[in-house]
Structure formats: C-alpha cells, structure tokens
C-alpha positions as CSV (number, residue, x, y, z in Angstrom):
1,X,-75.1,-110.5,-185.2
2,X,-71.7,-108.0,-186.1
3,X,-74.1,-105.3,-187.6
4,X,-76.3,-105.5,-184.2
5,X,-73.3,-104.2,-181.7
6,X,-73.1,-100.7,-183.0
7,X,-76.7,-100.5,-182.4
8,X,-76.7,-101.9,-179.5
9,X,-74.2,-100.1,-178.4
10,X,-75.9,-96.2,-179.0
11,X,-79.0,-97.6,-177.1
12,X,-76.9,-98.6,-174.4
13,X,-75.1,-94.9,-174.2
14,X,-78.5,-93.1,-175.1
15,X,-80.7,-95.4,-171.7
16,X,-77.1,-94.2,-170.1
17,X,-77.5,-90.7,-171.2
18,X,-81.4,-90.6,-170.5
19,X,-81.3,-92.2,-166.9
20,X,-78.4,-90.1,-165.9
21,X,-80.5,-86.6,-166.3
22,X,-83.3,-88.3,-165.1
23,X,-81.5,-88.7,-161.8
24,X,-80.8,-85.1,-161.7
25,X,-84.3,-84.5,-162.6
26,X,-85.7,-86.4,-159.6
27,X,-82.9,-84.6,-157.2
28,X,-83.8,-81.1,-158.8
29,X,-87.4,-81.9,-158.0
30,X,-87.0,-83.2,-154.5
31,X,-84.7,-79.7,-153.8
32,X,-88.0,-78.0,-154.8
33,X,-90.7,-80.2,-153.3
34,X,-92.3,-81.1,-156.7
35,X,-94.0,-84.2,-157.9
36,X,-90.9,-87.0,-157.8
37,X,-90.2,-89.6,-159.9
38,X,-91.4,-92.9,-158.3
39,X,-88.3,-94.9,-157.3
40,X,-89.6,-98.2,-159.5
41,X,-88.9,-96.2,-162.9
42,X,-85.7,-94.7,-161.6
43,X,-84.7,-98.6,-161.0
44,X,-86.7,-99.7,-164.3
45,X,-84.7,-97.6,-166.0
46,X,-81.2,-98.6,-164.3
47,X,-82.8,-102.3,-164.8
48,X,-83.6,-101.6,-168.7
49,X,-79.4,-100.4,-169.4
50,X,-79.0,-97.4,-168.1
51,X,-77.6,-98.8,-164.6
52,X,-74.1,-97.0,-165.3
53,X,-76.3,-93.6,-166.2
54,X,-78.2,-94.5,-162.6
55,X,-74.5,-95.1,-160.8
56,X,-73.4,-91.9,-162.4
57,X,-76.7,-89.8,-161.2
58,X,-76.2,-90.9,-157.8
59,X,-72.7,-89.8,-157.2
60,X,-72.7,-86.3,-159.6
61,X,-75.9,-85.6,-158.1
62,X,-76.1,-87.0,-154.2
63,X,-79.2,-88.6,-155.3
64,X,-80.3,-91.5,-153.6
65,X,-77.0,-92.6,-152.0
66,X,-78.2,-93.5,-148.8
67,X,-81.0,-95.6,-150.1
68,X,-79.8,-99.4,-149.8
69,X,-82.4,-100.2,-152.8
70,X,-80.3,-97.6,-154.8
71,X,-76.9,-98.2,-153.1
72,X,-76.7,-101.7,-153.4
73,X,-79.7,-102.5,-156.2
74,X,-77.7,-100.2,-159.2
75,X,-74.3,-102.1,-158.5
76,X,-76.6,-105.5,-158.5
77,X,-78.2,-104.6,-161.7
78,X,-74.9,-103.4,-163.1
79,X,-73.1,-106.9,-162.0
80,X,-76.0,-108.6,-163.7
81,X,-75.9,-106.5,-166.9
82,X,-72.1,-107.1,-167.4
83,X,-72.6,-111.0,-166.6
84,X,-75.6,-111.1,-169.4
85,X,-73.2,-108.9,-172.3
86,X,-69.9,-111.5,-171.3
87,X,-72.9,-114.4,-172.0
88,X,-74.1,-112.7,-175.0
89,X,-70.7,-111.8,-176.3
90,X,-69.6,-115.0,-176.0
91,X,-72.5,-116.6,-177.6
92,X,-72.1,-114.8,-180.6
C-alpha cells in the first residue's frame, strides 16, 4: 500500500490541476456566450478529486459562487473526500 500514496497523490494534484482550468474554461466561455460545460461534469469532476481544484476555480475565477449546488455541494464533496482519505489512511 506505501508505493500506492505517491501515485495517488499526483492524480489527486493532476484532477486538482485539470478541474481548476476547467472552471476557468466554463467562466471564459460563459463571458463569451459559447457552448458551456454542463454543471454535472463540473461536479463529476469535483466529485472524482478534484473538489479543491473546483473550490479554487470558483473563488480565482467568480465562477459559480452564487450557485448553492456549487457553493455548498464542492465544500460537501470536499468534507466527504477528506473523511474517506482519514478512513483510508487509517486502514492502511
């Protein structure tokens, strides 16, 4: 299980890295009424580890902050994700 947390662990900051731009993406699009991204894979993608990435989007790029799916659903996911990796950690 030891050699599995660095590789976990540059997933994790690459879904971060990913779903952060993709925020930005969505918000540049929006600006310039293009084709959005639907709001389940901006979750999905907070949902699948990138729900720091997602809090970080909102806030850099006043995306979605007024949305109570976004504004209370990342935290949620974010809560949930820490509460699985203290399981996990402690597991192994």
């Amino acid at each position: 299980m030891q050699e599995l947390k660095p590789i976990i662990v540059v997933i994790l900051a690459a879904m971060n890295l990913i779903t952060f731009f993709v925020y930005g993406i969505d918000k540049w699009k929006a600006q310039h009424k293009r084709w959005r991204i639907p709001e389940s894979a901006l979750l999905g993608l907070a949902a699948l580890g990138g729900s720091v990435g997602a809090w970080l989007g909102m806030r850099v790029w006043h995306h979605k902050t007024q949305h109570k799916k976004f504004k209370y659903g990342v935290p949620a996911i974010f809560v949930a994700q820490v509460a699985l990796a203290v399981w996990w950690l402690a597991a192994n």
